[in-house]
ZADRENRO-8736 format. One line per 10 residues: their letters; for each residue y, x, z of N, C-alpha, C. Coordinates in nm, 3 decimals, padded with zeros to 5 digits. Layout:
% ZADRENRO-8736
a	Y,X,Z,Y,X,Z,Y,X,Z ~ ...
***
This chain:
% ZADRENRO-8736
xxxxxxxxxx	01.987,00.544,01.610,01.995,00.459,01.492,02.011,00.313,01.534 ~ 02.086,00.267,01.452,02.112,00.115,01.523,02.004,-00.020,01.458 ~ 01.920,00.029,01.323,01.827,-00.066,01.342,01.710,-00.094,01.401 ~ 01.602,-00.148,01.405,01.483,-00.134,01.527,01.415,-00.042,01.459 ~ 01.439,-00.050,01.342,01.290,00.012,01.270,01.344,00.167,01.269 ~ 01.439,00.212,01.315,01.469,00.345,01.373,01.429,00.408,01.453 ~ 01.387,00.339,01.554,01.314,00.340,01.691,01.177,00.430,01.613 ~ 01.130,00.427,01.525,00.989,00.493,01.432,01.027,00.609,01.420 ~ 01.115,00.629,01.368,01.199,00.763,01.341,01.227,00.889,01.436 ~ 01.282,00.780,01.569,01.254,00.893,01.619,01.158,00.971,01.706
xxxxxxxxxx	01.214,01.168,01.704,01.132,01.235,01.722,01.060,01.317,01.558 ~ 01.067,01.214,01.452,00.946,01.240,01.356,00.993,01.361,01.282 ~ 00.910,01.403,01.281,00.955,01.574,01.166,00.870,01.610,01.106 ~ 00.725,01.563,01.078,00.646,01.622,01.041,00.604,01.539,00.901 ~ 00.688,01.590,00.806,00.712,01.514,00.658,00.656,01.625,00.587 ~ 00.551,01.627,00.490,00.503,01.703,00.384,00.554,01.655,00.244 ~ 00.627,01.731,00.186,00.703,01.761,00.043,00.547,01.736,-00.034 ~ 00.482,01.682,-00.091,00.377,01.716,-00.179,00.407,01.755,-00.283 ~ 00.557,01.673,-00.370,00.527,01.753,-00.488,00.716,01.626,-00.511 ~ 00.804,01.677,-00.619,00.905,01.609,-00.649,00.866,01.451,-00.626
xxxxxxxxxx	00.918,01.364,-00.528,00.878,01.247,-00.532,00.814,01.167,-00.443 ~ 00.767,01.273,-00.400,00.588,01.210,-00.311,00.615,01.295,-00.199 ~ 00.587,01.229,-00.091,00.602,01.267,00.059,00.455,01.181,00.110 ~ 00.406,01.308,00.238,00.299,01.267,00.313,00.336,01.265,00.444 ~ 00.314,01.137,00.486,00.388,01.167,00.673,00.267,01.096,00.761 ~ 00.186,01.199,00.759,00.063,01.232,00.841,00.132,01.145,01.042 ~ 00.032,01.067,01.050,00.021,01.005,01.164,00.160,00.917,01.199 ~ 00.239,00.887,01.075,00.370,00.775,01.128,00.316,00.690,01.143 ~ 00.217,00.602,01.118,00.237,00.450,01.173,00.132,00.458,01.275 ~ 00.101,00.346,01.363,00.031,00.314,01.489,-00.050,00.197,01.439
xxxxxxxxxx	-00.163,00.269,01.426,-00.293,00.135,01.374,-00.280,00.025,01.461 ~ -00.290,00.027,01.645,-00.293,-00.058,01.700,-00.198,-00.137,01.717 ~ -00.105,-00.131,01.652,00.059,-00.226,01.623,00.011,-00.292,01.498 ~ -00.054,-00.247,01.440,-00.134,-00.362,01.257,-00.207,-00.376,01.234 ~ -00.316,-00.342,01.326,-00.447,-00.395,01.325,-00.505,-00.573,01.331 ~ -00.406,-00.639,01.432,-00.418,-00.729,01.470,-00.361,-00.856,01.374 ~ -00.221,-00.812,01.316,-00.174,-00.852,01.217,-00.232,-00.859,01.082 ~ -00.297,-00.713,01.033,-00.393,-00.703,00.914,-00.513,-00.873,00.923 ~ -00.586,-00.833,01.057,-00.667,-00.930,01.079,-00.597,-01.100,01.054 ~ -00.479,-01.126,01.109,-00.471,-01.219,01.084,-00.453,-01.293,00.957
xxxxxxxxxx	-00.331,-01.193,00.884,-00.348,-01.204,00.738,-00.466,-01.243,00.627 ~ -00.571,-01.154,00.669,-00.699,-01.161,00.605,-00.760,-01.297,00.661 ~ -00.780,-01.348,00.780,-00.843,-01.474,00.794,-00.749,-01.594,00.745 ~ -00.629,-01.608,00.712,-00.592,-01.651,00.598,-00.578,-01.691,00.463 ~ -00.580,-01.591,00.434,-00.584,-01.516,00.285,-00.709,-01.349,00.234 ~ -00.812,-01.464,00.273,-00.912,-01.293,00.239,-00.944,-01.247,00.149 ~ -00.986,-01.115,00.178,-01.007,-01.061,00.032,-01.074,-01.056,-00.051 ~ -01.047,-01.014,-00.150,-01.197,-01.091,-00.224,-01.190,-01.007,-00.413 ~ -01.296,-01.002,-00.459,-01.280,-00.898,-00.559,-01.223,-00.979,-00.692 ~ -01.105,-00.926,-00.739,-01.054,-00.973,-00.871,-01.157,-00.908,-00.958
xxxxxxxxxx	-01.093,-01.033,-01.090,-01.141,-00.956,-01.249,-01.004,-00.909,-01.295 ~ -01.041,-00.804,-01.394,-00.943,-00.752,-01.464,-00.961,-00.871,-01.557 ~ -00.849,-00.832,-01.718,-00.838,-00.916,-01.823,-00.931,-00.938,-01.871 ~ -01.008,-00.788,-01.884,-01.130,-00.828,-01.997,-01.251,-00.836,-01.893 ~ -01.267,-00.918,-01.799,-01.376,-00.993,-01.722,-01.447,-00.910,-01.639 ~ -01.397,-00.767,-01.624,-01.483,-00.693,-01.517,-01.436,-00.733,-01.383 ~ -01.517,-00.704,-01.294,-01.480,-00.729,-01.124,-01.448,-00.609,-01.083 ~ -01.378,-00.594,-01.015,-01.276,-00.493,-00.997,-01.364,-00.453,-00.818 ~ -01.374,-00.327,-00.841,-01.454,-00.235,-00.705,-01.412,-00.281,-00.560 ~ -01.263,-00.276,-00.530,-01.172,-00.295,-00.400,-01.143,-00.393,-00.387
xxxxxxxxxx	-01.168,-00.469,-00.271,-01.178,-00.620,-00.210,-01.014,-00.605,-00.213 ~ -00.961,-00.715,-00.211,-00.781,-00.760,-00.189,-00.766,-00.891,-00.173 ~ -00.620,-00.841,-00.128,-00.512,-00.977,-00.099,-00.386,-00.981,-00.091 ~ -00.316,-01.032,-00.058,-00.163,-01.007,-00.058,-00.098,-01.039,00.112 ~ 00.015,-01.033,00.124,00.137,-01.111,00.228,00.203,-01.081,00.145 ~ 00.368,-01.163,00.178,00.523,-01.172,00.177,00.502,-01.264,00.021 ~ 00.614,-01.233,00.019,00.651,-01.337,-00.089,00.627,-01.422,-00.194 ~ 00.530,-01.313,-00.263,00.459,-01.336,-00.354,00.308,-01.204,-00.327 ~ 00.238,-01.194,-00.450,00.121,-01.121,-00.407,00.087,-01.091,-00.542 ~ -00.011,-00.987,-00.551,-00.041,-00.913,-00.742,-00.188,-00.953,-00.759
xxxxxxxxxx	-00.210,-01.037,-00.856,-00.312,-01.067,-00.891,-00.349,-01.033,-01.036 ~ -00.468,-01.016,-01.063,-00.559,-00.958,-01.154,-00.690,-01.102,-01.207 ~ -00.670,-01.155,-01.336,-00.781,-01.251,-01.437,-00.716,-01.204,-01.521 ~ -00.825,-01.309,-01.608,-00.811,-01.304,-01.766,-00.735,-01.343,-01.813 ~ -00.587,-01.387,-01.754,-00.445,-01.401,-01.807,-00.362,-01.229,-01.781 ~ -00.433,-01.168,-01.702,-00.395,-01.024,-01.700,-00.310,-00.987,-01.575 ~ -00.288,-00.886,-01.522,-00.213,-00.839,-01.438,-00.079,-00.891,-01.423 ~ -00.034,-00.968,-01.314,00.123,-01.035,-01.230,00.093,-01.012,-01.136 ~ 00.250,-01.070,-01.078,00.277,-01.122,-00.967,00.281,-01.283,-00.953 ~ 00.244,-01.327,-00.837,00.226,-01.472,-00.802,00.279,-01.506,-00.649
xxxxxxxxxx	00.342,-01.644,-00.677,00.361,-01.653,-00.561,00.209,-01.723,-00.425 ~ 00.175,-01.765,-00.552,00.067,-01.867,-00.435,-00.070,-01.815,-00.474 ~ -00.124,-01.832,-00.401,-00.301,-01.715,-00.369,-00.370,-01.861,-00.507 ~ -00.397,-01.784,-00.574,-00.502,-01.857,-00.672,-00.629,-01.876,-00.610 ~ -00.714,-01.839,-00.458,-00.791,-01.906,-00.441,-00.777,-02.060,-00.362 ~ -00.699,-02.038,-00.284,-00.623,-02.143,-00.227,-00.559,-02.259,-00.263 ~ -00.411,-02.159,-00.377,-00.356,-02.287,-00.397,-00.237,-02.278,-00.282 ~ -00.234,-02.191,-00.165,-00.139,-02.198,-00.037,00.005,-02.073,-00.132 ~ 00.053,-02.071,-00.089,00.184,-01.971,-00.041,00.135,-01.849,00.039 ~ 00.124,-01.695,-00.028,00.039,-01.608,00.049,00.080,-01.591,00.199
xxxxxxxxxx	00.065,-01.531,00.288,00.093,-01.557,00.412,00.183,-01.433,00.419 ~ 00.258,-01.449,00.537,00.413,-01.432,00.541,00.416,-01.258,00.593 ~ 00.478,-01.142,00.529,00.438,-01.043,00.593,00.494,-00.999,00.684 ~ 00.374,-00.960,00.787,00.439,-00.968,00.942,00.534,-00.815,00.964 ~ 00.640,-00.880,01.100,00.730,-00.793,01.148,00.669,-00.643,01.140 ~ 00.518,-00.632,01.207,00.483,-00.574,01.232,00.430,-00.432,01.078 ~ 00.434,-00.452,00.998,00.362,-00.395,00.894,00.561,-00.386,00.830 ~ 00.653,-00.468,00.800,00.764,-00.450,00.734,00.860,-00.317,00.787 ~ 00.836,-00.302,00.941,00.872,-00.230,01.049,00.860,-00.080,01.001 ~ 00.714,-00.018,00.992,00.690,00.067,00.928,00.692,00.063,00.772
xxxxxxxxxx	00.674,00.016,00.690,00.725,00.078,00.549,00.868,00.022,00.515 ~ 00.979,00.024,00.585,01.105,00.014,00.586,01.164,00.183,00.646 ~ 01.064,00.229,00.796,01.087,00.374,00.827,01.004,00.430,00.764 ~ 00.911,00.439,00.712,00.874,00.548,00.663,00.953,00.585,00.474 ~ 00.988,00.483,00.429,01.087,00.458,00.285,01.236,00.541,00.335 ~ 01.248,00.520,00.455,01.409,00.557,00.501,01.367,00.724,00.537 ~ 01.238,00.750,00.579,01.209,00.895,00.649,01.186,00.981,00.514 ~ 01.166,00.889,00.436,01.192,00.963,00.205,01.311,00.945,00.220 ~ 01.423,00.883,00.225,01.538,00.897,00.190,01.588,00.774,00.074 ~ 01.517,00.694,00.111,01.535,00.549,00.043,01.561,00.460,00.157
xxxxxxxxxx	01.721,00.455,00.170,01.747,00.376,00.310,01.767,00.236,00.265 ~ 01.715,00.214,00.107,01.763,00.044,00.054,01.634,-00.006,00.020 ~ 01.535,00.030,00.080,01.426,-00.019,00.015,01.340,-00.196,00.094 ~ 01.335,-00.240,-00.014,01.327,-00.385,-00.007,01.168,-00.456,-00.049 ~ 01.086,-00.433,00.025,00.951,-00.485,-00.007,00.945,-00.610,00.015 ~ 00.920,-00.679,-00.102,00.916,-00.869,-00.131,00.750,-00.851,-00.139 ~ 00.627,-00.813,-00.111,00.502,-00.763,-00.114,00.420,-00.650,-00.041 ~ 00.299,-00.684,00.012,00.231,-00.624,00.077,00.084,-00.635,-00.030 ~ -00.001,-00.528,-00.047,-00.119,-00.540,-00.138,-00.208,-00.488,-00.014 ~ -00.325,-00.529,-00.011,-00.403,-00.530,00.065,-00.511,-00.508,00.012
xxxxxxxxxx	-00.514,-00.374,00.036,-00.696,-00.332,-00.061,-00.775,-00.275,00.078 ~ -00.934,-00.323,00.069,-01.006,-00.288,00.152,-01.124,-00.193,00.065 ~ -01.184,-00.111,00.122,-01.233,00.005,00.004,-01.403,00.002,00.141 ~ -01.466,-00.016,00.088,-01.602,-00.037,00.123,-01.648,00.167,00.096 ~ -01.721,00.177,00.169,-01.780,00.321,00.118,-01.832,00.318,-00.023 ~ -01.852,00.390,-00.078,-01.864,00.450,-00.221,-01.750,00.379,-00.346 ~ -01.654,00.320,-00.281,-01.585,00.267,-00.370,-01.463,00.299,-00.368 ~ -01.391,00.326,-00.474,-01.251,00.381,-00.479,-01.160,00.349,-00.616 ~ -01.034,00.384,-00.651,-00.970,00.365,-00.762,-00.938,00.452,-00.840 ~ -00.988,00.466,-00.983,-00.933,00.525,-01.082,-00.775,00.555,-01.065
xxxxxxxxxx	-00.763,00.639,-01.167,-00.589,00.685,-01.216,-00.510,00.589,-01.263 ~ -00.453,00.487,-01.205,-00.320,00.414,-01.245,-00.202,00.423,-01.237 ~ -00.113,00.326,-01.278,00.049,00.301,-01.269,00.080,00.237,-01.194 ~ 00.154,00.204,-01.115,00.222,00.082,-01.062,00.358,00.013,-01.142 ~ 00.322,-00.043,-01.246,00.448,-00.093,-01.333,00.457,-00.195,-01.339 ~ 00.402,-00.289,-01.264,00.410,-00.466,-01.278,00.542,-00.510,-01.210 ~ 00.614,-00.408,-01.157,00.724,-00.477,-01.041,00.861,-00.481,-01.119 ~ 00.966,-00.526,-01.070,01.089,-00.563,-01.136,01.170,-00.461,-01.114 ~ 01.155,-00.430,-00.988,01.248,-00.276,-00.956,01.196,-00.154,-00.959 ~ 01.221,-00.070,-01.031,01.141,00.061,-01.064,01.205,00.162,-00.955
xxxxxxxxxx	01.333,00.141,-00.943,01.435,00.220,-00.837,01.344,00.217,-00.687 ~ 01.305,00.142,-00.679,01.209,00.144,-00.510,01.142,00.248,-00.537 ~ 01.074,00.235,-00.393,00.950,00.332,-00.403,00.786,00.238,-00.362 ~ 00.745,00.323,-00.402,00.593,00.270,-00.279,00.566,00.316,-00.147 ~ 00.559,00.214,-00.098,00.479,00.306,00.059,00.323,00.254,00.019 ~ 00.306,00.365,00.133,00.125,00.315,00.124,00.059,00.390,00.243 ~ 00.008,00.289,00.301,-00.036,00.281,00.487,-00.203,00.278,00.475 ~ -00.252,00.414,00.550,-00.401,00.396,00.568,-00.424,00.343,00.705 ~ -00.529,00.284,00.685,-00.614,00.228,00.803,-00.783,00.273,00.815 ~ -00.846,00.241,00.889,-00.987,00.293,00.919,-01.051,00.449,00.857
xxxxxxxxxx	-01.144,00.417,00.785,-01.247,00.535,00.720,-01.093,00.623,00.683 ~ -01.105,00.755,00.677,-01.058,00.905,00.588,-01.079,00.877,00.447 ~ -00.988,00.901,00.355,-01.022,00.890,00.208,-00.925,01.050,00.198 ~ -00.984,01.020,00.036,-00.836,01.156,-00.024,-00.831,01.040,-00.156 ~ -00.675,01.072,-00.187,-00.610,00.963,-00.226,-00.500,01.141,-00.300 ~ -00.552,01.076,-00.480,-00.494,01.188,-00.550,-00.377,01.157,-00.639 ~ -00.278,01.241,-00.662,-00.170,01.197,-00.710,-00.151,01.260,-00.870 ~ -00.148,01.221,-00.984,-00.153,01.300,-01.127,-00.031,01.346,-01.194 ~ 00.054,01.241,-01.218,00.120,01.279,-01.289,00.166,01.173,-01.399 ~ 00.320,01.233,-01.489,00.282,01.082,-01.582,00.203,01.081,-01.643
xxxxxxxxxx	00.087,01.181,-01.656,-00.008,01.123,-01.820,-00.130,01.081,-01.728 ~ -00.252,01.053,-01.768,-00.352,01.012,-01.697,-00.440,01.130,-01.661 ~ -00.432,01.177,-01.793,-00.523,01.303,-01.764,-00.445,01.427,-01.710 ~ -00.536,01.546,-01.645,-00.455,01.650,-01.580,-00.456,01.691,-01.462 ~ -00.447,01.806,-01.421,-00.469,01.854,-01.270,-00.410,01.722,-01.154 ~ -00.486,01.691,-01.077,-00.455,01.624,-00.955,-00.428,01.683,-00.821 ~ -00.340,01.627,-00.734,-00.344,01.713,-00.661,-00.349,01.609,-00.562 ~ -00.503,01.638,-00.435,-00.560,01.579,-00.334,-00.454,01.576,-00.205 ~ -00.486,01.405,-00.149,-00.377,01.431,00.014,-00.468,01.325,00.070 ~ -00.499,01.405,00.173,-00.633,01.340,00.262,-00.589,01.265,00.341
xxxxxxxxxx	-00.629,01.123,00.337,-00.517,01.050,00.447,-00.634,01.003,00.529 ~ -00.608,00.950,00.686,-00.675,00.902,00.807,-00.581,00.789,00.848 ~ -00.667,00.732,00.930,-00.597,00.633,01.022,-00.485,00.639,01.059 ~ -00.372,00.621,01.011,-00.224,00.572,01.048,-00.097,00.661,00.983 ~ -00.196,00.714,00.829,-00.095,00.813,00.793,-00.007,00.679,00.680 ~ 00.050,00.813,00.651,00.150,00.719,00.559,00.195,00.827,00.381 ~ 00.187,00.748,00.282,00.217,00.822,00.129,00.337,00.736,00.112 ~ 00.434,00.803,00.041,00.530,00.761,00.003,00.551,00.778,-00.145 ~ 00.557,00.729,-00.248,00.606,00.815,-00.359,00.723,00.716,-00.430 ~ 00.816,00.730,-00.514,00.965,00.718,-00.564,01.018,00.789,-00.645
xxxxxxxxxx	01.127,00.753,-00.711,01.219,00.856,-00.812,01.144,00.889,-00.949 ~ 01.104,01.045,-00.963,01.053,01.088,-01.042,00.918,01.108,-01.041 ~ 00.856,01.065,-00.964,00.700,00.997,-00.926,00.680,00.890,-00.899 ~ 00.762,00.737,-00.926,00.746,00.587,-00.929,00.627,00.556,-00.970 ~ 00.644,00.617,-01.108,00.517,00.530,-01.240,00.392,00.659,-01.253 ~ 00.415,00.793,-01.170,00.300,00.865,-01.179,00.184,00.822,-01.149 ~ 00.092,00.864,-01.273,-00.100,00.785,-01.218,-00.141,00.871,-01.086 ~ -00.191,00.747,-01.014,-00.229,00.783,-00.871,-00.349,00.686,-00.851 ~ -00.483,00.748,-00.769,-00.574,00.736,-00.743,-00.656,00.753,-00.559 ~ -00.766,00.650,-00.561,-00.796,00.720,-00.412,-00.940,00.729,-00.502
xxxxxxxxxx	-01.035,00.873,-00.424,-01.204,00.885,-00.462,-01.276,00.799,-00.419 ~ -01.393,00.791,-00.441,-01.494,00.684,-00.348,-01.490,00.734,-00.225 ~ -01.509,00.624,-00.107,-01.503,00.637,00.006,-01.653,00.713,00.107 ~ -01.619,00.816,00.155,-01.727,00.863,00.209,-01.816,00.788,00.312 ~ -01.924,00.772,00.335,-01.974,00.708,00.470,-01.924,00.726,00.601 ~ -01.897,00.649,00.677,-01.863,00.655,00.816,-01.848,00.549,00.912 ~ -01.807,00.562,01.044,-01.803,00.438,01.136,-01.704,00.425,01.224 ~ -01.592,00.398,01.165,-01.463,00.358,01.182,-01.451,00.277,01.319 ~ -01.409,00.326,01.463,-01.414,00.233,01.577,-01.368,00.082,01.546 ~ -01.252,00.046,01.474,-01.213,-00.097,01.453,-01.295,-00.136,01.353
xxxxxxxxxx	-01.262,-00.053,01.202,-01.275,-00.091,01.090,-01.411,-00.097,01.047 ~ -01.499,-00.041,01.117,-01.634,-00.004,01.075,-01.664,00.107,00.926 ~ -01.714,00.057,00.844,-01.789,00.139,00.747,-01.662,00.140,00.598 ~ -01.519,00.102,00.670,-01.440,00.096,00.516,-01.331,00.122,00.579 ~ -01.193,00.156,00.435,-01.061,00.176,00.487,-00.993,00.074,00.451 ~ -00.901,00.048,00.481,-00.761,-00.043,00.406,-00.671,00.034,00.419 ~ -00.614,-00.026,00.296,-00.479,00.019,00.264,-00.348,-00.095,00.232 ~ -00.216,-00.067,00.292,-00.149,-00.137,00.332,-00.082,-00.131,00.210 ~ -00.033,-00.114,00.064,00.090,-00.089,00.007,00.188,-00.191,-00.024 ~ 00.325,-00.128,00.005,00.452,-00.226,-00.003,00.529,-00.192,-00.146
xxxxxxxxxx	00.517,-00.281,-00.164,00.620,-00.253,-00.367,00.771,-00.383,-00.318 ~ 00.865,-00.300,-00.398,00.967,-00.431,-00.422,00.931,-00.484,-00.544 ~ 00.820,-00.624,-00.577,00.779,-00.756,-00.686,00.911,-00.789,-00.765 ~ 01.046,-00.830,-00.687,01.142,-00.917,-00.771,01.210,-00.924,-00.655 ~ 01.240,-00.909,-00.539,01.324,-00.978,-00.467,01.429,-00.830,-00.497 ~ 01.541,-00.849,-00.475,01.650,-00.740,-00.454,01.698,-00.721,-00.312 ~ 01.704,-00.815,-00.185,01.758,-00.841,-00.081,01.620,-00.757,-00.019 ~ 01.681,-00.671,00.121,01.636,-00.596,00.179,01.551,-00.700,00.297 ~ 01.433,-00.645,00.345,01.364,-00.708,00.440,01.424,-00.709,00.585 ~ 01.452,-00.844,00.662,01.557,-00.813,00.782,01.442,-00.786,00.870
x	01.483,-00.652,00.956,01.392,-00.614,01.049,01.340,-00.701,01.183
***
């Protein structure tokens, strides 16, 4: 393959079909290639717990990189370009994290996928996310990637309605979820996080996810 981020690709075969849409590709990315980067990001721009609209504090610590970043007050769910605690321009998302959710989007079969955003949720043990959408973004045609780091979660996928059989995909350190197409806007969830002691991460996971916000132009590798 002639771009770098091909170099990921190969060898890889071990892609799980979960369901029309949604692909699980168990052990594609390399924690110790974004570990260091995650870190830097965060001493930047750390995370820190939003309110929703109507004034609750929201469970999962966050933050953003690239372009802009998704924030949550009582003006309601956007996108922004500049970190409302700051006041800065969120910090820039590194080679290293664009690298993998460019191959793992291309290893779905989305070879145009263009992430102007990185969301950065850190999940403390006993804490996790309800059944949502991802519909704040401009391009629905993308997909999501979504990169685990530290603690094991299971991270469930529904469907379009909220309610309804779920179906569980246990992710670890350096797997990768993909979902797109006819699973874009399906409600998707991770459970509370079990106890454990993560060699880097300690007692929590992060999660890496890449959305295309508004930009249309593809990320240069």
């Amino acid at each position: 393959m002639s771009s770098p981020n091909g170099d990921l690709l190969e060898g890889f075969s071990e892609r799980v079909d979960v369901m029309p849409g949604v692909w699980f590709l168990p052990r594609f990315a390399e924690p110790e290639s974004l570990n260091s980067d995650l870190a830097d990001v965060v001493a930047r721009a750390p995370v820190r717990q939003m309110k929703t609209p109507r004034g609750f504090l929201m469970g999962v610590a966050m933050s953003n990189c690239g372009q802009c970043g998704w924030v949550s007050d009582r003006r309601g769910y956007r996108y922004a370009e500049h970190d409302p605690d700051s006041g800065e321009p969120w910090p820039e998302m590194p080679r290293s994290f664009s690298l993998v959710a460019l191959a793992a989007a291309k290893a779905c079969g989305f070879d145009a996928f263009a992430p102007d955003v990185c969301l950065i949720n850190r999940y403390a043990v006993g804490k996790g996310m309800g059944a949502h959408q991802d519909r704040d973004e401009q391009d629905l045609e993308q997909p999501i990637v979504s990169i685990s780091l530290g603690l094991p979660a299971r991270f469930f996928m529904v469907g379009p309605e909220r309610r309804g059989r779920s179906i569980p995909i246990d992710v670890a350190d350096g797997d990768v979820v993909v979902f797109g197409g006819p699973a874009r806007l399906h409600y998707h969830g991770v459970r509370p996080l079990k106890p454990g002691d993560h060699a880097v991460h300690g007692a929590s996971r992060w999660n890496l996810t890449f959305r295309c916000a508004r930009s249309l132009q593809p990320v240069a590798p």
